[in-house]
N, C-alpha and C positions, 0 to 999 in steps of 0.2 A: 716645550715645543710640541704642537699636536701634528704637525707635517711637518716631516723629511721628503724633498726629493735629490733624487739624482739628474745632471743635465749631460744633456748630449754635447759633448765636445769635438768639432770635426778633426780627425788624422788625430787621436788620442785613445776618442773610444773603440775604433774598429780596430786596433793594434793588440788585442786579446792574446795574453802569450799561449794558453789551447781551452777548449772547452771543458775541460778538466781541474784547471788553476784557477781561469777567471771567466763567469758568464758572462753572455753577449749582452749589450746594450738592446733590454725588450723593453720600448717604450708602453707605458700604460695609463698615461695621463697627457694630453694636449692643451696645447693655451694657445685660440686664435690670435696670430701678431699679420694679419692682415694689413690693417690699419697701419699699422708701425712697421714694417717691413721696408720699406724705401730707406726710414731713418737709419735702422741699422745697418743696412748696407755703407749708405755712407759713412756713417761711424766709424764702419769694419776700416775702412778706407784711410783715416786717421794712421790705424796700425798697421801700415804700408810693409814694417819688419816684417808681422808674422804673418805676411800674406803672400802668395807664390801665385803664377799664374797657370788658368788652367789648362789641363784637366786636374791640377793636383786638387785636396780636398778643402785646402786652406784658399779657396781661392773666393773674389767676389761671389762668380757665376754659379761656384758649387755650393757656398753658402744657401745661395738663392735659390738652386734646384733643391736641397734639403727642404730649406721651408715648405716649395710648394709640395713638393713630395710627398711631407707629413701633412700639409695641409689636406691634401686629395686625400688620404686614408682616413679623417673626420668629414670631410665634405665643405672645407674650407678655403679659400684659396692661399693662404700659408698658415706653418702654426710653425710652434717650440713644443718639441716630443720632450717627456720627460719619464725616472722611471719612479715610482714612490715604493722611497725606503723605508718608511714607518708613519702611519698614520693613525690616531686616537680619536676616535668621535665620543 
């Protein structure tokens, strides 16, 4: 393996038991999912179980404001933040 990354998981990763034990989820790598952004919403939608409505973080809507969210901090209009665990060039 020449790349590891780490993915963001919503109402998983922000659950950090203190900044002492486990560091926060600091994204450092992006992947425009512009494009594919609709599909996986619906997708999401398939797993109706592990989905709540919002505001919680499992929800369609917040899935969706993640994306743009991360998207805006590249200049995209969604993306998938991730964090890299080990990388070999």
């Amino acid at each position: 393996m020449k790349e590891i990354f780490a993915y963001e998981t919503l109402s998983e990763t922000n659950w950090n038991a203190s900044r002492d034990i486990s560091a926060p989820f600091v994204p450092d790598c992006f992947v425009n999912v512009e494009n594919n952004q609709n599909v996986k919403l619906e997708a999401m939608k398939l797993y109706a179980s592990q989905l709540r409505q919002f505001p919680e973080e499992r929800s369609v809507e917040a899935i969706d404001a993640l994306a743009r969210h991360r998207g805006a901090t590249v200049d995209v209009v969604a993306a998938e933040a991730f964090l890299t665990v080990r990388r070999v060039l």
